[in-house]
C-alpha positions as CSV (number, residue, x, y, z in Angstrom):
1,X,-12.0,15.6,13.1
2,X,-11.6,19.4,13.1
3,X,-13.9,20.0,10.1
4,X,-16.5,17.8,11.6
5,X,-17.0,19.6,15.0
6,X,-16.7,22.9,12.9
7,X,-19.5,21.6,10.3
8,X,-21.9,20.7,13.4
9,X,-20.9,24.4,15.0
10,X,-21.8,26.2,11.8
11,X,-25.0,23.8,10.5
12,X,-23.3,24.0,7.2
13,X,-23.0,20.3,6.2
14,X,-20.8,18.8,3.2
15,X,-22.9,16.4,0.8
16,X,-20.9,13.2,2.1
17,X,-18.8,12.2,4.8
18,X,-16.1,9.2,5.4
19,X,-15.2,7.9,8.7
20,X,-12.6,5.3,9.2
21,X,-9.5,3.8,10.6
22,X,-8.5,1.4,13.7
23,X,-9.9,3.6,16.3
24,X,-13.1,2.1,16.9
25,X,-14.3,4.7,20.0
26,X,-13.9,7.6,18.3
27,X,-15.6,6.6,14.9
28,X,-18.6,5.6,17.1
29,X,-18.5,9.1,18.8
30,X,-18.4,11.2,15.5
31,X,-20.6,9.4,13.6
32,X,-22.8,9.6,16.9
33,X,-22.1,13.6,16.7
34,X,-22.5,13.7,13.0
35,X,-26.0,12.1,13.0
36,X,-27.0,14.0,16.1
37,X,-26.3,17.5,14.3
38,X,-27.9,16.3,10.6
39,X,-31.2,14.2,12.3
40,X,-31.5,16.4,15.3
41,X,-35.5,15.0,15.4
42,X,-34.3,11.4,15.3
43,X,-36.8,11.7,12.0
44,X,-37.3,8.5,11.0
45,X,-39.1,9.1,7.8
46,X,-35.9,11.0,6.0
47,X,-32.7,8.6,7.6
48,X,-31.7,5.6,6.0
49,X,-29.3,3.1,8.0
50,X,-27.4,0.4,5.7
51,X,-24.6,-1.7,6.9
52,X,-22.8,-5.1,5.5
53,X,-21.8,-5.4,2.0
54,X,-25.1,-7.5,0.8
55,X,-26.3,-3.5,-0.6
56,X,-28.1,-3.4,-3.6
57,X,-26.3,-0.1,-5.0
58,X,-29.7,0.4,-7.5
59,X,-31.9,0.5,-5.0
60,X,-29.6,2.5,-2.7
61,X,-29.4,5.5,-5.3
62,X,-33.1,4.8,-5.8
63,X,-33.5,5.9,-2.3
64,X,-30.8,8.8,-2.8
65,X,-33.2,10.4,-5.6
66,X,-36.3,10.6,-2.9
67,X,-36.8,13.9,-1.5
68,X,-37.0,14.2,1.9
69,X,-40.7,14.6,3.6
70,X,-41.3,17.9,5.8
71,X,-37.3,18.3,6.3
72,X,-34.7,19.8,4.9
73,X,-32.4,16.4,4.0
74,X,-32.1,12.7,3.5
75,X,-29.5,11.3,5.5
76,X,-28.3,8.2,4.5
77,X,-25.8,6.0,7.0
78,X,-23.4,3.0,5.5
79,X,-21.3,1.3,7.6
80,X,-19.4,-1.5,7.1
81,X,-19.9,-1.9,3.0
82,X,-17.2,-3.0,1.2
83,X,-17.6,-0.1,-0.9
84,X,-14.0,1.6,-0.9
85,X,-12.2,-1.9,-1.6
86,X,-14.8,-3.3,-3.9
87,X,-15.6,-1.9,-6.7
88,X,-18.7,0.4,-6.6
89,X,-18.4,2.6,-9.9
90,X,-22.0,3.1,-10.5
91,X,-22.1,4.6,-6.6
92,X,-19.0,6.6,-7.5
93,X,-20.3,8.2,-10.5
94,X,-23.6,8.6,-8.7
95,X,-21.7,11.2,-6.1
96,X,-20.2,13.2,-8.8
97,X,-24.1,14.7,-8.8
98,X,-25.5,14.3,-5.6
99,X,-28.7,15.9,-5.0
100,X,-28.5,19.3,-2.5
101,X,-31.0,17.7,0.2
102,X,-28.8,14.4,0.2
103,X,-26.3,13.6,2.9
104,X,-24.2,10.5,3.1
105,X,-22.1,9.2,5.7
106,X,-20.0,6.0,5.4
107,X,-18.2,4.2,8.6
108,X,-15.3,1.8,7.5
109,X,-12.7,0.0,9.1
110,X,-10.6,-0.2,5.7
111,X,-10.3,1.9,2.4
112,X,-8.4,2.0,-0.4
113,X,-7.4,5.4,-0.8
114,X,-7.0,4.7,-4.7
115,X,-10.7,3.4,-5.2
116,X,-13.1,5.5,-7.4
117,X,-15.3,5.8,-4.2
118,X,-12.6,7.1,-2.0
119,X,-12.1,9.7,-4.9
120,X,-15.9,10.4,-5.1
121,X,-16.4,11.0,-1.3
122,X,-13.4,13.6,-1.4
123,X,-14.6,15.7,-4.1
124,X,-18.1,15.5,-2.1
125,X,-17.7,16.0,1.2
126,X,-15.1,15.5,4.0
127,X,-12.6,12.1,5.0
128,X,-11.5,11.7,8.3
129,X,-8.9,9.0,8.7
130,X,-9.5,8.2,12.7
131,X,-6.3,6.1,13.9
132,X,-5.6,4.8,17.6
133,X,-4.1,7.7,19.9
134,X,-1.1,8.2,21.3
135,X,-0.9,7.3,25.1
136,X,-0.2,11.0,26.1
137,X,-3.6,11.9,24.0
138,X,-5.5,9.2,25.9
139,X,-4.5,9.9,29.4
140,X,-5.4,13.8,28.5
141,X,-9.0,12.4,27.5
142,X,-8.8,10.3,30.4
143,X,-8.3,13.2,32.7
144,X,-10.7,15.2,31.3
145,X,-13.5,12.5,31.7
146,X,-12.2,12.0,35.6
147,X,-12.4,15.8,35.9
148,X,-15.8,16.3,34.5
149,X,-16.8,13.8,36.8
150,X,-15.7,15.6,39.5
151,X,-12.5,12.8,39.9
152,X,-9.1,13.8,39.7
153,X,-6.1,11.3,38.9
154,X,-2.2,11.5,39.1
155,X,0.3,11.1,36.5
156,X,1.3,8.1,38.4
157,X,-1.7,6.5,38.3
158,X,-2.8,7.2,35.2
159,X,0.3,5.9,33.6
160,X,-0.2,2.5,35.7
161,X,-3.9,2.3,34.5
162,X,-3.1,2.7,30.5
163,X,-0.5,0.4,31.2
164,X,-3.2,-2.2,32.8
165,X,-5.7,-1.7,30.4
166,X,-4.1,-1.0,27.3
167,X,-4.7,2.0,25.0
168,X,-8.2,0.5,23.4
169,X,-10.7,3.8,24.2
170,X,-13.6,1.5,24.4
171,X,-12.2,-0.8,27.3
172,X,-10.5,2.2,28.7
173,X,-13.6,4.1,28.8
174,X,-15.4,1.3,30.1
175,X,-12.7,0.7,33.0
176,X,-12.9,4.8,33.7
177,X,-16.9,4.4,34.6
178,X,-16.0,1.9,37.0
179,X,-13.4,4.1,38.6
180,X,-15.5,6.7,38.8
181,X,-18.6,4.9,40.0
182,X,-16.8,3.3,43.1
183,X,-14.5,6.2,43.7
């Protein structure tokens, strides 16, 4: 996750990234980031969004080979394909010669790290395996969200509200705004 905040930092951008793991909160929040940093227009003419494995891999590297118009890349989103358990070959080989204005960016919930396409992205670009926290990391990002809002929390209580909510960021987070709000 390092790599990615230091790629937005710098502007300087790897040809593909991979997002995935259980951690459903945090994908959404760096592939949010990610796509914020390469699309910072919110151009619509030069970003692509696929998702579900019904993608036609022709016409997907069809749209790969067009060069962007009046920008300086194609950004291309996948999410959800089936492409790092299924076998996608003619994608794989594809990245071994991605074009420099190209960027891809896959969001999965399962790999197989031995798939050709798992291979493909790493010699391209940048994986980041995103896995569920441990409950001392959530309660720090708990506590920072409270603070920035001006909220403070003790250990106390913060321990009791992981332990009423569980450690899912999403229903956490959700559960924090409400805190907040009627604090």
């Amino acid at each position: 996750m390092k790599n990615i905040q230091e790629d937005i930092k710098s502007g300087n951008f790897k040809q593909a990234y991979l997002l995935y793991g259980e951690e459903a909160y945090l994908k959404v929040q760096y592939k949010n980031k990610l796509l914020k940093a390469l699309n910072p227009d919110d151009d619509t003419m030069n970003f692509n969004h696929y998702e579900g494995r019904n993608i036609d891999v022709k016409e997907l590297i069809d749209l790969c080979e067009t060069m962007p118009f009046f920008a300086d890349r194609r950004v291309v989103l996948l999410e959800d394909t089936g492409f790092f358990n299924n076998k996608c070959d003619e994608l794989a080989d594809y990245m071994k010669e991605l074009p420099d204005y190209l960027c891809l960016v896959f969001v999965e919930d399962e790999v197989d790290k031995r798939s050709k396409m798992y291979k493909a992205v790493k010699s391209a670009g940048y994986i980041c395996e995103i896995n569920r926290q441990t409950e001392n990391d959530i309660a720090i990002w708990a506590a920072r969200i409270f603070d920035y809002n001006g909220k403070k929390i003790t250990k106390a209580n913060m321990s009791y509200l992981i332990a009423s909510v569980g450690t899912d960021m999403e229903v956490l987070s959700r559960e924090i705004e409400k805190l907040i709000s009627y604090a």
